[in-house]
KEPA-306421 format. One record per residue (C-alpha): residue number from 1; residue in three letters; chain; x, y, z. Coordinates in steps of 0.5 Angstrom, whole numbers, plus 500, padded with zeros to 3 digits. Example, Ala and Ser with C-alpha at 12.3 -4.5 7.8 and 13.67 -1.06 7.14 Angstrom:
2
pt num->1, residu->ala, chaine->A, c1->525, c2->491, c3->516 .
pt num->2, residu->ser, chaine->A, c1->527, c2->498, c3->514 .
This chain:
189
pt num->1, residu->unk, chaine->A, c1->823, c2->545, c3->494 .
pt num->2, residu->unk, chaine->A, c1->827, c2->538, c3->497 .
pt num->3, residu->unk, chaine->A, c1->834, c2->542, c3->497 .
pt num->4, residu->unk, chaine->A, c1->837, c2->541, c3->492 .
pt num->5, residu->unk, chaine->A, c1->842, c2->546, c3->491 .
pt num->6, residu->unk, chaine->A, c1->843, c2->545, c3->484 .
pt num->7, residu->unk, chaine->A, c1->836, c2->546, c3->482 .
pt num->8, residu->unk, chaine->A, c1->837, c2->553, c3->486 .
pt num->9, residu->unk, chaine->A, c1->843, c2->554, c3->483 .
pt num->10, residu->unk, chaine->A, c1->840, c2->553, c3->475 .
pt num->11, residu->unk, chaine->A, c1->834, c2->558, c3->477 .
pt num->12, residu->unk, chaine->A, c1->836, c2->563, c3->473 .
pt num->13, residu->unk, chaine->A, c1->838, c2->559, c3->466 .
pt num->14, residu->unk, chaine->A, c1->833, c2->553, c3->467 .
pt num->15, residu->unk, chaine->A, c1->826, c2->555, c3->466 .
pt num->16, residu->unk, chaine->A, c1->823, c2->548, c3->469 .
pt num->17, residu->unk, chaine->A, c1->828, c2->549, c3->475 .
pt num->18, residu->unk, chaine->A, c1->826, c2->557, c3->476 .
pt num->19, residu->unk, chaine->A, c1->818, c2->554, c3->475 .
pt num->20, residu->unk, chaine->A, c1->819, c2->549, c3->480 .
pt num->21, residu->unk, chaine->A, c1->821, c2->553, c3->485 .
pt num->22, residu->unk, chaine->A, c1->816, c2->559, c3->484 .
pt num->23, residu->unk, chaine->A, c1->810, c2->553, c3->485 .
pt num->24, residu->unk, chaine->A, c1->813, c2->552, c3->491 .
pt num->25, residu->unk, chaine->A, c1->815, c2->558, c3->494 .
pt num->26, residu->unk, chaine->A, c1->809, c2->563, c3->491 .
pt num->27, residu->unk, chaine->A, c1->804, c2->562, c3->496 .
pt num->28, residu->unk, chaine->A, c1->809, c2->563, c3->503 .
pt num->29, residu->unk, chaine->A, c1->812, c2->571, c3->500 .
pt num->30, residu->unk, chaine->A, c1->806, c2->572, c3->498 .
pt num->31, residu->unk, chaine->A, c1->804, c2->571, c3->504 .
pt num->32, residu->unk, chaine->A, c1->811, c2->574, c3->508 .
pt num->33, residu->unk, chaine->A, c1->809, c2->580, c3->503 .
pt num->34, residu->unk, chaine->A, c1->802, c2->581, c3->505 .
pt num->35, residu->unk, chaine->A, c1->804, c2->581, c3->512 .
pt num->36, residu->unk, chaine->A, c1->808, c2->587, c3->511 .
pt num->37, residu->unk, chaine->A, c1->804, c2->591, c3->506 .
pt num->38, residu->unk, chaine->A, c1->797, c2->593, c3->505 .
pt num->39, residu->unk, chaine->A, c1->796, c2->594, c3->498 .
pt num->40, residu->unk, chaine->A, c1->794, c2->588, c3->493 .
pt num->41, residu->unk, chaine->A, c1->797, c2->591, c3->487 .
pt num->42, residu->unk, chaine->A, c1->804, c2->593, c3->491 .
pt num->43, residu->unk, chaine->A, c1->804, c2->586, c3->494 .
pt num->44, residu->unk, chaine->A, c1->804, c2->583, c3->487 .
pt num->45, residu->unk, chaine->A, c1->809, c2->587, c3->485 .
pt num->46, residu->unk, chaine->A, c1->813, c2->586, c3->490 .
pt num->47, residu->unk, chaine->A, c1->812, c2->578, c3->490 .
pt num->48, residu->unk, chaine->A, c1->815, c2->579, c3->483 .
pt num->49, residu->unk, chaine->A, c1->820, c2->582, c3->485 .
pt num->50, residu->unk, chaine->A, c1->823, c2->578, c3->489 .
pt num->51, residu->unk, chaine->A, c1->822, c2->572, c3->484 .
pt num->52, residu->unk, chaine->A, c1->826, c2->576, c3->479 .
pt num->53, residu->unk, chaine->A, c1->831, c2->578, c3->484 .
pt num->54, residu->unk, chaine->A, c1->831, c2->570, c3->486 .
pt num->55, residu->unk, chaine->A, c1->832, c2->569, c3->478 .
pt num->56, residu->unk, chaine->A, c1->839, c2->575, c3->479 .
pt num->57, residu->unk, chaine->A, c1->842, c2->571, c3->484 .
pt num->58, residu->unk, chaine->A, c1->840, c2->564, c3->483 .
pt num->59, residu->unk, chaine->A, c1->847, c2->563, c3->480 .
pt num->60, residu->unk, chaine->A, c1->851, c2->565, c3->487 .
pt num->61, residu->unk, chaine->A, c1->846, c2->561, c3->492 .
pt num->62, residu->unk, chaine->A, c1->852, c2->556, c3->495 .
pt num->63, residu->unk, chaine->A, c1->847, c2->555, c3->501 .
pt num->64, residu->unk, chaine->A, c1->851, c2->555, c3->506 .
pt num->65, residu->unk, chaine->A, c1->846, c2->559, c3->510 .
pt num->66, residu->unk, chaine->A, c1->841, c2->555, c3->512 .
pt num->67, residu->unk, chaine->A, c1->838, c2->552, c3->505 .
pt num->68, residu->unk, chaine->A, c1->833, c2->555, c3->500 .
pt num->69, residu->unk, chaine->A, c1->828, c2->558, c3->504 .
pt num->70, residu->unk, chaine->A, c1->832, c2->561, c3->509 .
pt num->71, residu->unk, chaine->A, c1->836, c2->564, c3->503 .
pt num->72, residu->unk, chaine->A, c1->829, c2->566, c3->499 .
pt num->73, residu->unk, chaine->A, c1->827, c2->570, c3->506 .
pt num->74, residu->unk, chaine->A, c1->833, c2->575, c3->506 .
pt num->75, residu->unk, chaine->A, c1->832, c2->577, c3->499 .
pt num->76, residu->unk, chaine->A, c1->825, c2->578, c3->501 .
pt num->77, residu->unk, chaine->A, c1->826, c2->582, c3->506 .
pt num->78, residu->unk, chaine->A, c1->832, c2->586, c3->502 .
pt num->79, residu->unk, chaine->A, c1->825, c2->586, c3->496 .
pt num->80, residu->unk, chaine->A, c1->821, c2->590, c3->502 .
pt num->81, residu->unk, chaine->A, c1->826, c2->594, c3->505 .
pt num->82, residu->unk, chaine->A, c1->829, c2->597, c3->499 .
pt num->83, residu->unk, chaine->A, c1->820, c2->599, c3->497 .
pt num->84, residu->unk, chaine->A, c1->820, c2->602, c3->504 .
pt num->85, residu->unk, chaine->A, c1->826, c2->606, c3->502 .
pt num->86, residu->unk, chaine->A, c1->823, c2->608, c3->495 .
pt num->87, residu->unk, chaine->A, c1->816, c2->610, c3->497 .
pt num->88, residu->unk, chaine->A, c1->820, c2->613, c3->504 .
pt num->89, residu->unk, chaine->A, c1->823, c2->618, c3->498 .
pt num->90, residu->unk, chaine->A, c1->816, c2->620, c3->494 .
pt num->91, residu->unk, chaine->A, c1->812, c2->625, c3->496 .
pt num->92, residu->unk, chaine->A, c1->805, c2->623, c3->499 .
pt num->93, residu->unk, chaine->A, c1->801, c2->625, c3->494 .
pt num->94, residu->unk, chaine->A, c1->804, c2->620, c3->489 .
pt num->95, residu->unk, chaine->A, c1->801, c2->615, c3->486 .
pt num->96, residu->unk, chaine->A, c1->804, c2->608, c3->487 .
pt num->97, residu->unk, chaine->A, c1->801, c2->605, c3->482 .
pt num->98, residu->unk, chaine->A, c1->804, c2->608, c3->476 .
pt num->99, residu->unk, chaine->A, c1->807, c2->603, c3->472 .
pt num->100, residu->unk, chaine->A, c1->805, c2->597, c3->475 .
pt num->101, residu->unk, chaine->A, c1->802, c2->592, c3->472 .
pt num->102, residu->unk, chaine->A, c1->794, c2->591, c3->473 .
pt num->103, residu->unk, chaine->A, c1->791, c2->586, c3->477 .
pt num->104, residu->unk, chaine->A, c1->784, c2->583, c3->474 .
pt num->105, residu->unk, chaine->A, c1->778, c2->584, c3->479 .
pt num->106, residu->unk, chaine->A, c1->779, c2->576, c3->482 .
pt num->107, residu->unk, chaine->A, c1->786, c2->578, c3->484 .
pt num->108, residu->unk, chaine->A, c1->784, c2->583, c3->487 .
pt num->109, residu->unk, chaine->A, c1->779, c2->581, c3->491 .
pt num->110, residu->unk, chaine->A, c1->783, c2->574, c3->492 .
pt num->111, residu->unk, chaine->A, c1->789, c2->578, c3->495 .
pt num->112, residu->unk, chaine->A, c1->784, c2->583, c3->499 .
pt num->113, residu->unk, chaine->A, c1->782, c2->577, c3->503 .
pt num->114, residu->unk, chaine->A, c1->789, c2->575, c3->504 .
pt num->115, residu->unk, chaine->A, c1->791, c2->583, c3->506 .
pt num->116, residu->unk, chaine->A, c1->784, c2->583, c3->511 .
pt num->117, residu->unk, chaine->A, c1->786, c2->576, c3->514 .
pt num->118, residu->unk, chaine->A, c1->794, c2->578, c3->516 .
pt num->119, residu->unk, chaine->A, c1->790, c2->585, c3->518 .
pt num->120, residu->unk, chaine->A, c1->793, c2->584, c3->525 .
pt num->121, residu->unk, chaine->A, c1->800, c2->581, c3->524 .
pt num->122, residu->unk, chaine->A, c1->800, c2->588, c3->520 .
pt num->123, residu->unk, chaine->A, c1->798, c2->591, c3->526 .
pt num->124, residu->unk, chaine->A, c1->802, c2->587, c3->530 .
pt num->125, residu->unk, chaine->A, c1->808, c2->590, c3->525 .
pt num->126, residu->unk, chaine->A, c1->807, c2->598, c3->527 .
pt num->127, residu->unk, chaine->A, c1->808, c2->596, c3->535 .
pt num->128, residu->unk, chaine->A, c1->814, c2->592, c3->533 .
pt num->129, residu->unk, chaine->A, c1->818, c2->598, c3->529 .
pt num->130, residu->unk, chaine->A, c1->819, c2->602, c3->535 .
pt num->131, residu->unk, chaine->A, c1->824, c2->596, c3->537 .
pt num->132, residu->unk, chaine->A, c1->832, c2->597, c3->534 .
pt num->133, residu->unk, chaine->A, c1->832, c2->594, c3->527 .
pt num->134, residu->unk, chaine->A, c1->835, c2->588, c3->528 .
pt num->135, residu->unk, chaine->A, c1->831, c2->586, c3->534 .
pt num->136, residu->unk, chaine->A, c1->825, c2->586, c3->530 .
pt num->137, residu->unk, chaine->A, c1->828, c2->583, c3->523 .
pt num->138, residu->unk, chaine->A, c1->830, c2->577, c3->528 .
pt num->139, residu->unk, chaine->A, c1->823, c2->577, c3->531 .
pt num->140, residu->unk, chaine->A, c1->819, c2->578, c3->526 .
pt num->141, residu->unk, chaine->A, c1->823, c2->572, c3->522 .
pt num->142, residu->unk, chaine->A, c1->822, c2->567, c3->527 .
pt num->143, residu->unk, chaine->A, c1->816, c2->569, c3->531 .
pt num->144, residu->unk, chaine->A, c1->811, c2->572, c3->525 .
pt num->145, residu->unk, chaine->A, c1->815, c2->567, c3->519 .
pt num->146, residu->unk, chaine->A, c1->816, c2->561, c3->523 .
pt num->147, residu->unk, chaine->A, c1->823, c2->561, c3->521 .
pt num->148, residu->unk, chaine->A, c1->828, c2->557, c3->527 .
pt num->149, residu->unk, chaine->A, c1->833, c2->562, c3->531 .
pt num->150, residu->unk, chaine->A, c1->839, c2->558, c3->526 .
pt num->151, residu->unk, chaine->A, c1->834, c2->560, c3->519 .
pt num->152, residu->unk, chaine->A, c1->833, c2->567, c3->522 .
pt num->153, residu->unk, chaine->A, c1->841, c2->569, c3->523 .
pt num->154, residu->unk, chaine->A, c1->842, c2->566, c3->516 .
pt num->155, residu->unk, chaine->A, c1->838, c2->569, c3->513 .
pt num->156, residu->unk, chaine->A, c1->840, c2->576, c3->517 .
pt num->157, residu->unk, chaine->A, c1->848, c2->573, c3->516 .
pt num->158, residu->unk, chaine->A, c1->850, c2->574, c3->523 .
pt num->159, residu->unk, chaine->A, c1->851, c2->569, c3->528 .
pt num->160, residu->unk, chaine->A, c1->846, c2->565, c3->532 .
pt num->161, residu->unk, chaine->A, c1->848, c2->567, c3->538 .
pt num->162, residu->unk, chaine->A, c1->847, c2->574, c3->537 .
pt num->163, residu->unk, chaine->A, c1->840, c2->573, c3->533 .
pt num->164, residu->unk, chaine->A, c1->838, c2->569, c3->540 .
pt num->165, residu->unk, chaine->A, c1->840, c2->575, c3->544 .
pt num->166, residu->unk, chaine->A, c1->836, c2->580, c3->540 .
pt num->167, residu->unk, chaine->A, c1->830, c2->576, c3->540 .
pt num->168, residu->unk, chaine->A, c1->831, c2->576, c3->548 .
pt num->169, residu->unk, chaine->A, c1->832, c2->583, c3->549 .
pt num->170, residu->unk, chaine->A, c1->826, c2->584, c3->542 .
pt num->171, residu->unk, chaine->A, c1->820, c2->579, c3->547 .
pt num->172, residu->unk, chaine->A, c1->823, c2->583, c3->553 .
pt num->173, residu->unk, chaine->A, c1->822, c2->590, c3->550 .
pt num->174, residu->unk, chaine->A, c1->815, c2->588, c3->547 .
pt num->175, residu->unk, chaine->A, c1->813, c2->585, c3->555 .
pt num->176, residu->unk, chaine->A, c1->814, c2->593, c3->557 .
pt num->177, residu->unk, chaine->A, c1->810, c2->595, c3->552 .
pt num->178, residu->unk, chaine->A, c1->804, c2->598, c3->556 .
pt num->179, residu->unk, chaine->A, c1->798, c2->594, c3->552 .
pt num->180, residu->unk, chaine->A, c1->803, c2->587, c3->550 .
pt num->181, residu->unk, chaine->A, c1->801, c2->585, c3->542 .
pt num->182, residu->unk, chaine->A, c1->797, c2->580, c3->541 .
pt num->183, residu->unk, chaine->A, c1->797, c2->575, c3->535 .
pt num->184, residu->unk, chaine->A, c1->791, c2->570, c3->535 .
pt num->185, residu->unk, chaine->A, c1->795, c2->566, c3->530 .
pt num->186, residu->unk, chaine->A, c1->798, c2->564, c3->536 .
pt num->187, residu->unk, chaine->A, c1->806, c2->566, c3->535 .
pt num->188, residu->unk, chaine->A, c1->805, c2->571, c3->539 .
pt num->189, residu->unk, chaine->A, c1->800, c2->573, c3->545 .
């Protein structure tokens, strides 16, 4: 989408609006989802998700934090986290497939290979949860997401210089690490 905020605004009333946006932005959370997640049918599920949520607070987007993708980021996050906090409650044995909408043998195999390719930014995601929250959110917004240390902090809604010292003491406690991560997407090494 070019920014304009109007057209955000009207997602939720305007079904050209929201499907403009959606063609645009669908690729990118799918890809920050499966970064993140391992499963095809949870990460279409929460690809979703985040589009609906975006449908729910498209008539409060003012933009002044960042634009369109910035603010479509937070609610991604926010979409994520509250999964991990729900699955985090189930019992292991549980199934998270129930109630959830099957995909056909073609999307699963399409989002298999987006899974197996973001296999090691996933990995890189496991080492990265030993860091404070707020470490980690601002590095895995600018340095996996590509997001610029302004976008990050508006999309996390704190100040610019306090994302910029967390993403300082985030790569410092990464560079201590005894095997240092490496991406070969090059964003990190």
């Amino acid at each position: 989408m070019s920014g304009r905020e109007p057209s955000v605004r009207s997602i939720g009333d305007d079904p050209v609006a929201f499907t403009e946006f959606y063609r645009a932005h669908v690729d990118e959370v799918t890809r920050f989802v499966a970064r993140r997640v391992a499963d095809p049918q949870l990460v279409a599920d929460l690809t979703a998700e985040v589009f609906l949520a975006v449908i729910e607070a498209a008539a409060r987007y003012r933009g002044s934090h960042g634009g369109p993708r910035t603010w479509l980021y937070g609610i991604a996050r926010n979409v994520i986290a509250a999964e991990f906090r729900r699955s985090a409650r189930e019992q292991r044995g549980e199934t998270l497939i129930a109630g959830r909408r099957l995909l056909d043998a073609d999307d699963v195999d399409r989002l298999t290979e987006r899974i197996d390719a973001l296999r090691q930014v996933r990995e890189l995601h496991e080492a990265l949860r030993a860091l404070p929250e707020g470490e980690r959110a601002v590095l895995e917004l600018v340095s996996v997401d590509g997001l610029t240390v302004a976008e990050a902090a508006a999309a996390l809604r704190i100040r610019q210089v306090a994302a910029r010292v967390r993403l300082h003491r985030a790569r410092k406690s990464l560079l201590a690490a005894p095997v240092p991560p490496v991406v070969t997407e090059g964003v990190m090494s």
